[in-house]
MOPAC internal coordinates of N, CA, C and O (Angstrom, degrees):
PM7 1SCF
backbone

  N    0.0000 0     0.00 0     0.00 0    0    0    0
  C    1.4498 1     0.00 0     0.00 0    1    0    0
  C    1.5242 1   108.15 1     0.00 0    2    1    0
  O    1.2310 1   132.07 1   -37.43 1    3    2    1
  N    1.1183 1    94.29 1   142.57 1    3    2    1
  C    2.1805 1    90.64 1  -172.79 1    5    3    2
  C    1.5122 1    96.59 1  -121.45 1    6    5    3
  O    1.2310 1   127.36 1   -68.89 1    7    6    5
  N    1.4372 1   103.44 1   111.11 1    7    6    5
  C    1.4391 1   125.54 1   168.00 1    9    7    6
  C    1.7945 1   122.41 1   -80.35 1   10    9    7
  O    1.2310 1   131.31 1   -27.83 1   11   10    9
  N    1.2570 1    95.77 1   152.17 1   11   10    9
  C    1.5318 1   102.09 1   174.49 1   13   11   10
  C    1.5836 1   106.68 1  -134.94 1   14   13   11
  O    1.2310 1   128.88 1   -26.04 1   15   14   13
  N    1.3254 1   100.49 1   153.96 1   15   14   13
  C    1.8016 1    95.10 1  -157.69 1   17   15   14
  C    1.2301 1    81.63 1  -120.16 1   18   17   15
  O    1.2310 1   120.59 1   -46.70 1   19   18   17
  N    1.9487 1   116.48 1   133.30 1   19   18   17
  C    0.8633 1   130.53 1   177.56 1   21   19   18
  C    1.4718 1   119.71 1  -121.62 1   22   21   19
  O    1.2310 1   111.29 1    -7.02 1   23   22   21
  N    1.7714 1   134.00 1   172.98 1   23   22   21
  C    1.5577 1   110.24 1  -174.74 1   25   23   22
  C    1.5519 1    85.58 1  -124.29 1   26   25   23
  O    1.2310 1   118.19 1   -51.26 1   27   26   25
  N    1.4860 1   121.06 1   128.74 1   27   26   25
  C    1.5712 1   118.05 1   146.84 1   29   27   26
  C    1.4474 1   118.87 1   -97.14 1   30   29   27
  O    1.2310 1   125.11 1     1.13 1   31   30   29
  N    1.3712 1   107.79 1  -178.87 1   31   30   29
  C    1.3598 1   105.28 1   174.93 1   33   31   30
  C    1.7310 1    93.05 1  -109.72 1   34   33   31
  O    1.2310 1   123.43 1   -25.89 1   35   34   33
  N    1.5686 1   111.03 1   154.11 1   35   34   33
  C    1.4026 1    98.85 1  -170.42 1   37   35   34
  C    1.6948 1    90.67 1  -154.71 1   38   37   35
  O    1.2310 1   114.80 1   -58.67 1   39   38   37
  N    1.6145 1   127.47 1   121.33 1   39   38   37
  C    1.3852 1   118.54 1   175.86 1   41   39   38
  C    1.2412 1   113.85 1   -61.59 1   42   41   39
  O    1.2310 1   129.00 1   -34.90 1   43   42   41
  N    1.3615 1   100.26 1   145.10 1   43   42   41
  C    1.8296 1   114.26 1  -170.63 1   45   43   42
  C    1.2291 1    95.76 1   -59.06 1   46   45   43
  O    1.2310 1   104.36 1   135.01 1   47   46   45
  N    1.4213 1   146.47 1   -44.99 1   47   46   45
  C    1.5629 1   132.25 1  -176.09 1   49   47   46
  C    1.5891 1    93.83 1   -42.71 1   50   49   47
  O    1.2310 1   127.23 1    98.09 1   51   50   49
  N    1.3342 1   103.70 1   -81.91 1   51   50   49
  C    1.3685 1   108.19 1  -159.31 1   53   51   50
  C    1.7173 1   135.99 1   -45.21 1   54   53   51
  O    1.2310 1   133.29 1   160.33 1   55   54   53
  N    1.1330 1    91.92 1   -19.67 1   55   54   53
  C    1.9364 1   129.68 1   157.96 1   57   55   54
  C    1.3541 1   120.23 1   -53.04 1   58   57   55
  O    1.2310 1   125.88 1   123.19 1   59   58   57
  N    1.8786 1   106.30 1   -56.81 1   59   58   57
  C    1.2229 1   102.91 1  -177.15 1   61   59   58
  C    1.8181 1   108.31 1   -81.88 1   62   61   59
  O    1.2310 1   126.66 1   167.45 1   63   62   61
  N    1.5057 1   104.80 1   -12.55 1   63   62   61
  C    1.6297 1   108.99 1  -173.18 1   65   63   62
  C    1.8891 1    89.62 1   -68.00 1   66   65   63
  O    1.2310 1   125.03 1   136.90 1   67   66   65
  N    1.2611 1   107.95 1   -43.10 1   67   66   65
  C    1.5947 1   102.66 1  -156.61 1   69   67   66
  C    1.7556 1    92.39 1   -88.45 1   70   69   67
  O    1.2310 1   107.36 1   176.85 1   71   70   69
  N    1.0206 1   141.16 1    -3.15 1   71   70   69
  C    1.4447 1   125.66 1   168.33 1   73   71   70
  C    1.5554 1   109.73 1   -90.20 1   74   73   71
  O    1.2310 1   121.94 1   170.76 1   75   74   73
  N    1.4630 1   113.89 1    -9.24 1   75   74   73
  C    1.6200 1   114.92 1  -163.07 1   77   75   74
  C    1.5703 1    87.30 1   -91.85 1   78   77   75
  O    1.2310 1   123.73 1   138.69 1   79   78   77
  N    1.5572 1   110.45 1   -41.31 1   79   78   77
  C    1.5594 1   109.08 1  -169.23 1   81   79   78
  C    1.8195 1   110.40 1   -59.87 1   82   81   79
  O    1.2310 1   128.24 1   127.28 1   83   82   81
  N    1.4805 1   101.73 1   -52.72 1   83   82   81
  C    1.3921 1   102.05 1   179.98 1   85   83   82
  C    1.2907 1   112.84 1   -63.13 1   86   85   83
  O    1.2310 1   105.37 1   153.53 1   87   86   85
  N    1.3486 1   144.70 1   -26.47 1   87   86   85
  C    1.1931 1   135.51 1   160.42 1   89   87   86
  C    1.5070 1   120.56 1   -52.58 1   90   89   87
  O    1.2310 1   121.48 1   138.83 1   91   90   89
  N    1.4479 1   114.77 1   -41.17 1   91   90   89
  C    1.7060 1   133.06 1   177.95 1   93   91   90
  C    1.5756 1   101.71 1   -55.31 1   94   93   91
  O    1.2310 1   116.80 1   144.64 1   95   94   93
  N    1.3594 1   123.70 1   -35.36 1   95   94   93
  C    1.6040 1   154.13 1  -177.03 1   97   95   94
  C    1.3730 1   113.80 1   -76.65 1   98   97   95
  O    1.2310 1   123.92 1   136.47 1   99   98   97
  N    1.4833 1   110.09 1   -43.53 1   99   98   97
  C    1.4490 1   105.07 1  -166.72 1  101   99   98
  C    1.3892 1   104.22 1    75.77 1  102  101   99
  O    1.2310 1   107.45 1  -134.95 1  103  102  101
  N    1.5943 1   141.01 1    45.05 1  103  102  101
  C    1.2660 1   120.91 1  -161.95 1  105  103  102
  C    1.8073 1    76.50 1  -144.61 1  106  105  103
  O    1.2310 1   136.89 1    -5.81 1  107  106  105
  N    1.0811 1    84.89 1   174.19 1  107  106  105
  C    2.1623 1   101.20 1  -169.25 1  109  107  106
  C    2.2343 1    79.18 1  -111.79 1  110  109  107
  O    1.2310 1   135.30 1   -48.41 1  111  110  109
  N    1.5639 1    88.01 1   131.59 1  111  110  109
  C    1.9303 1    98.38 1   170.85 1  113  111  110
  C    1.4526 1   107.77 1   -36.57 1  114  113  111
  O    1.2310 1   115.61 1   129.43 1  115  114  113
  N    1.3758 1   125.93 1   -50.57 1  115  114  113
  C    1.2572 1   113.50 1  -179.67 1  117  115  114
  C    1.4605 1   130.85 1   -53.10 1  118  117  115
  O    1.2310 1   124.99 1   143.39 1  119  118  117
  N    1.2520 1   108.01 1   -36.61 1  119  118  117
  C    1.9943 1   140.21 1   171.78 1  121  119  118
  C    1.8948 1    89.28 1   -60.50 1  122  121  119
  O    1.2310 1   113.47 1   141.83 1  123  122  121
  N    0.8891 1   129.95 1   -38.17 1  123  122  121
  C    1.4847 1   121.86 1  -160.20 1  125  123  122
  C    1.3246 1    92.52 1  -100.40 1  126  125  123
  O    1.2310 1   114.21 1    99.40 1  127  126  125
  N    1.1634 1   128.57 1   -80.60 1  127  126  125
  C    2.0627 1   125.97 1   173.33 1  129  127  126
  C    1.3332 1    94.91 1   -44.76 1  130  129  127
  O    1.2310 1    79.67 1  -176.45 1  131  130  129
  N    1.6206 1   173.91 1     3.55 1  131  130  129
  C    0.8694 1   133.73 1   120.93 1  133  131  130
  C    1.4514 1   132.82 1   -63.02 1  134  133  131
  O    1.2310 1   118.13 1   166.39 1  135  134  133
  N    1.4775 1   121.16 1   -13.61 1  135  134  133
  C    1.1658 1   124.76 1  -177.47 1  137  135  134
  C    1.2912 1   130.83 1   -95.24 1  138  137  135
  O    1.2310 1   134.99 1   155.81 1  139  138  137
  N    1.4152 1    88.60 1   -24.19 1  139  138  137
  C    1.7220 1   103.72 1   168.09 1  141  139  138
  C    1.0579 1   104.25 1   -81.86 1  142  141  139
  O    1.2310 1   106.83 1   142.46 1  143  142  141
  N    1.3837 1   142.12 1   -37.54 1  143  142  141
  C    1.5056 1   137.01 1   174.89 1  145  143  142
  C    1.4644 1   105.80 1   -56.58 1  146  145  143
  O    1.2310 1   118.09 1   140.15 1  147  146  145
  N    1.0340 1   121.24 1   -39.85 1  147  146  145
  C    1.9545 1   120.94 1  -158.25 1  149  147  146
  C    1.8334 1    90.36 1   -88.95 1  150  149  147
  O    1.2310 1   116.69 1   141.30 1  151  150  149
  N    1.5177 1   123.89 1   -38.70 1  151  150  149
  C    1.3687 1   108.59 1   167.52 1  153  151  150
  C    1.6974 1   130.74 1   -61.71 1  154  153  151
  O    1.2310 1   129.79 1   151.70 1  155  154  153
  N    1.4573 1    98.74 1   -28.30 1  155  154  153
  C    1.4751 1   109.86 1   173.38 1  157  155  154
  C    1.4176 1   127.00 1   -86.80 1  158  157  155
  O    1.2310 1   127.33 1   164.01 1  159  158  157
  N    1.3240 1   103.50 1   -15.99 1  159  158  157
  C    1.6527 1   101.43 1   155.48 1  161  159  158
  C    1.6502 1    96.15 1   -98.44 1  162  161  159
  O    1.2310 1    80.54 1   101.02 1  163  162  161
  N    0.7820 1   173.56 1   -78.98 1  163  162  161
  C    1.4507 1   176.92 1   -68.01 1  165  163  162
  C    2.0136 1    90.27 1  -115.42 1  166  165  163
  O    1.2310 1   124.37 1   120.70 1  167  166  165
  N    1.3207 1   109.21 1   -59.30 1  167  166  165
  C    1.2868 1   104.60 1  -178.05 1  169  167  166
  C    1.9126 1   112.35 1   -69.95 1  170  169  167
  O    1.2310 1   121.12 1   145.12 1  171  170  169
  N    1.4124 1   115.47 1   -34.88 1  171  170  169
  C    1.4161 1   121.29 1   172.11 1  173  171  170
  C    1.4027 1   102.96 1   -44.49 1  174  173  171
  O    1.2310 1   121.28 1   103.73 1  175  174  173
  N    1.1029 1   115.17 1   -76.27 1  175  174  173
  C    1.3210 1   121.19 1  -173.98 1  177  175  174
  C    1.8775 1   122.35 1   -42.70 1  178  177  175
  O    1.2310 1   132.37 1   151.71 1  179  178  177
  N    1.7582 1    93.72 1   -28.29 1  179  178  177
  C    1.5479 1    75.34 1  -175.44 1  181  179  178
  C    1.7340 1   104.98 1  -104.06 1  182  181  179
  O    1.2310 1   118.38 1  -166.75 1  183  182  181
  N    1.3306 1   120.70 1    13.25 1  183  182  181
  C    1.2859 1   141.60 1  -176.91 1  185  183  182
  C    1.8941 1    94.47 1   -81.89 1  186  185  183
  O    1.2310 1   116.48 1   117.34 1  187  186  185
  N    1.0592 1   124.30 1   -62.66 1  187  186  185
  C    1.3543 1   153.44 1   132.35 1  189  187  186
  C    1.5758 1   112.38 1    15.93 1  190  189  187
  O    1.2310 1   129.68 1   105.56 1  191  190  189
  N    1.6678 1    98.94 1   -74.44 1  191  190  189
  C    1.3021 1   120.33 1   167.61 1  193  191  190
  C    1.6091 1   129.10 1   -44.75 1  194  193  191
  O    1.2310 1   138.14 1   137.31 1  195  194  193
  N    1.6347 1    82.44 1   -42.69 1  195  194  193
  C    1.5595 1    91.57 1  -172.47 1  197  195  194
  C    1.5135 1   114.97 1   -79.90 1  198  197  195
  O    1.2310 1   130.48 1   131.46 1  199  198  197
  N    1.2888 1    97.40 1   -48.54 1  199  198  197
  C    1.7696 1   123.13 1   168.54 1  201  199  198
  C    2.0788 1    92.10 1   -37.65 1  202  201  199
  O    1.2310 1   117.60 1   138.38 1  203  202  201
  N    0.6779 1   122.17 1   -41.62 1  203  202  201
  C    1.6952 1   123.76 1  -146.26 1  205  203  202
  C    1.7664 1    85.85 1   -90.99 1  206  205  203
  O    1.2310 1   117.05 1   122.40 1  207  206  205
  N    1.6948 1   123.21 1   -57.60 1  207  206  205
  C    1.0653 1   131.54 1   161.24 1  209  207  206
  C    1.4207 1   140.27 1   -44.80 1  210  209  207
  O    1.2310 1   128.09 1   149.86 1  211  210  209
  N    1.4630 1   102.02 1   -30.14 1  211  210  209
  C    1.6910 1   104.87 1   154.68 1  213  211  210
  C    1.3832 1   105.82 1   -61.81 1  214  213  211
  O    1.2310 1   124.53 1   120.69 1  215  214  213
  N    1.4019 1   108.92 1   -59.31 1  215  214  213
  C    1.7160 1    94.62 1  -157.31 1  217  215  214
  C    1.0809 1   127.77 1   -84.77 1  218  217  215
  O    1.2310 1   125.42 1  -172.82 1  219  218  217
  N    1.6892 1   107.20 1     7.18 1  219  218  217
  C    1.4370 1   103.23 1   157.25 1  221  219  218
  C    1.6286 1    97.55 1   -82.13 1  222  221  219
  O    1.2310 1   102.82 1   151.92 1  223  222  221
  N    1.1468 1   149.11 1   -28.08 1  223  222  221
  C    1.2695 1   120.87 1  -155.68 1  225  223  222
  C    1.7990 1    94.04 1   -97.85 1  226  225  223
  O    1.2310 1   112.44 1   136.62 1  227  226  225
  N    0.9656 1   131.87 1   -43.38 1  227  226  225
  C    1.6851 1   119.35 1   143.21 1  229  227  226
  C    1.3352 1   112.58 1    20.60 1  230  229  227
  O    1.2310 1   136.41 1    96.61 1  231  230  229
  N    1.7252 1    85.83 1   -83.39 1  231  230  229
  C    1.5011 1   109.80 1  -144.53 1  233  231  230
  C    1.5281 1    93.22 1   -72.64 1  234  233  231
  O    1.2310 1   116.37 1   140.50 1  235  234  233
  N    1.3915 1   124.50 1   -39.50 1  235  234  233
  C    1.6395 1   125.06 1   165.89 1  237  235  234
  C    1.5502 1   101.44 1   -49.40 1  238  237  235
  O    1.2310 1   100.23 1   159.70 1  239  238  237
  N    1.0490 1   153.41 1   -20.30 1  239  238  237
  C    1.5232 1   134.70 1  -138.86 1  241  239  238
  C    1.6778 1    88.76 1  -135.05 1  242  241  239
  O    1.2310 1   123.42 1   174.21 1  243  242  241
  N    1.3701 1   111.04 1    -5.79 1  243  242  241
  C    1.8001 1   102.17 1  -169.38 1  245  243  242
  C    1.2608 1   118.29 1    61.37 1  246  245  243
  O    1.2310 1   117.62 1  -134.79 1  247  246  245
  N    1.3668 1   122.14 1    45.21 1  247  246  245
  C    1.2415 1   127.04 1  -176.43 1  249  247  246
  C    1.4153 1   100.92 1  -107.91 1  250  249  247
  O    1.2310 1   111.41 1   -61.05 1  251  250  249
  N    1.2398 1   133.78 1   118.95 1  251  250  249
  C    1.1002 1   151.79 1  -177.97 1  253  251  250
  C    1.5118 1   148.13 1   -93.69 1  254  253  251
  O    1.2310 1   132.22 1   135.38 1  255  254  253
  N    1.6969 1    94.00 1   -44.62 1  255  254  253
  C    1.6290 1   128.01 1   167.02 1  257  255  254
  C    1.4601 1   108.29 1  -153.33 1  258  257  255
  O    1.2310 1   136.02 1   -13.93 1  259  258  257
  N    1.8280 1    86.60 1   166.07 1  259  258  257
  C    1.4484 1    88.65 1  -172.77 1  261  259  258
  C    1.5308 1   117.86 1   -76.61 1  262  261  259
  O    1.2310 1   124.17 1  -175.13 1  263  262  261
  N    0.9330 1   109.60 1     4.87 1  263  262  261
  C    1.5129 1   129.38 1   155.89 1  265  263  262
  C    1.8600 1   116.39 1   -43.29 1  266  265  263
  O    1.2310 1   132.35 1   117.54 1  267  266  265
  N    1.5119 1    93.75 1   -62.46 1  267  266  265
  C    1.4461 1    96.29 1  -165.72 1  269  267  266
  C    1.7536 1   101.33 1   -94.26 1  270  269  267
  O    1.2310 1   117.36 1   170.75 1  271  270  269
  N    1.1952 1   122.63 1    -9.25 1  271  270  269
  C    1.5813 1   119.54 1   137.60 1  273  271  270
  C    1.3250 1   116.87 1   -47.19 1  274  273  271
  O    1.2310 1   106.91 1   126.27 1  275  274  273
  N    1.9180 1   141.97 1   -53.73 1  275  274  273
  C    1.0144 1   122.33 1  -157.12 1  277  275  274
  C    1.6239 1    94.62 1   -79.20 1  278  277  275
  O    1.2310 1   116.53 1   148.56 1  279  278  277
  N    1.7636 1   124.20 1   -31.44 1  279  278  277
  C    1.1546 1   107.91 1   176.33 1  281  279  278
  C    1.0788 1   136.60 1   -52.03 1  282  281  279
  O    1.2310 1   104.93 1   151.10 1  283  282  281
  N    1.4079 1   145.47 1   -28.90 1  283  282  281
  C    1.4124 1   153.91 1   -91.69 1  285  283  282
  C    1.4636 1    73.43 1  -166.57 1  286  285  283
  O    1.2310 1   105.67 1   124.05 1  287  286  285
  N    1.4978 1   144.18 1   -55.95 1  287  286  285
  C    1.2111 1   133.57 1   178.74 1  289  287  286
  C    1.8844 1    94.82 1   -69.01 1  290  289  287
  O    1.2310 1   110.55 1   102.54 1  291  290  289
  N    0.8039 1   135.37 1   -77.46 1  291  290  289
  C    1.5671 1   119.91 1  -173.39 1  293  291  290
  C    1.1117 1   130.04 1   -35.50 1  294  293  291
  O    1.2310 1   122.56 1   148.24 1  295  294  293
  N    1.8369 1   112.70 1   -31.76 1  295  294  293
  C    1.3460 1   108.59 1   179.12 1  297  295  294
  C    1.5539 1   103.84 1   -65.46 1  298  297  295
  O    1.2310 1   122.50 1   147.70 1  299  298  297
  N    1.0052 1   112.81 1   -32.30 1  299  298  297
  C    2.0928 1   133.79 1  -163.79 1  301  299  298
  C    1.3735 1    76.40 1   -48.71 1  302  301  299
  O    1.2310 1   118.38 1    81.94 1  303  302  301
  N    1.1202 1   120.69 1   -98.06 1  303  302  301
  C    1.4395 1   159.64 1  -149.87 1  305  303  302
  C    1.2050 1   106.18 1   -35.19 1  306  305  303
  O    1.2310 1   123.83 1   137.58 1  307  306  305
  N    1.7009 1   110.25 1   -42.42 1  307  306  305
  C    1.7809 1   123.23 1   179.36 1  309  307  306
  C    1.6233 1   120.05 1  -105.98 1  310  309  307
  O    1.2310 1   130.91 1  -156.76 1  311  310  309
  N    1.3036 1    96.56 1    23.24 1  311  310  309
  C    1.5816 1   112.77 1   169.33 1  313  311  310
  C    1.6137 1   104.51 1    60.81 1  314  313  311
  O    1.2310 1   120.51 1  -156.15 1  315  314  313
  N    1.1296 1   116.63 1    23.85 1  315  314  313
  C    1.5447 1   109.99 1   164.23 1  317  315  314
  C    1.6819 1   139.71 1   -85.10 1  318  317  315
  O    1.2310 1   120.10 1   180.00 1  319  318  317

């Protein structure tokens, strides 16, 4: 894997939270900020997915506003 070493700025709380964790880990800070980064886009992306997957099925269902969401949930709800 070919790394590039970069500098952020990062508050010392949050520094000592992420050096206490990687120690809890056994992992070097870099091992931990890479992993939380690759989980937090890993989850973006599939947040993304879904977001993209509602509105195609929306757009199948003629759903328009959140209007005709609360309807479509009431009719559910009232056996219609």
């Amino acid at each position: 894997m070919k790394t590039q070493t970069i500098n952020i700025s990062i508050p010392k709380s949050l520094l000592e939270k992420i050096d206490k964790q990687a120690e809890t880990e056994a992992r070097s800070r870099s091992e931990l900020i890479r992993e939380v980064t690759r989980r937090y886009i890993e989850n973006m992306e599939e947040w993304q997915s879904l977001r993209e997957y509602g509105r195609e099925v929306a757009k199948k269902m003629g759903i328009k506003s959140e209007e005709d969401v609360n309807r479509l949930v009431h009719e559910y709800r009232h056996g219609r």
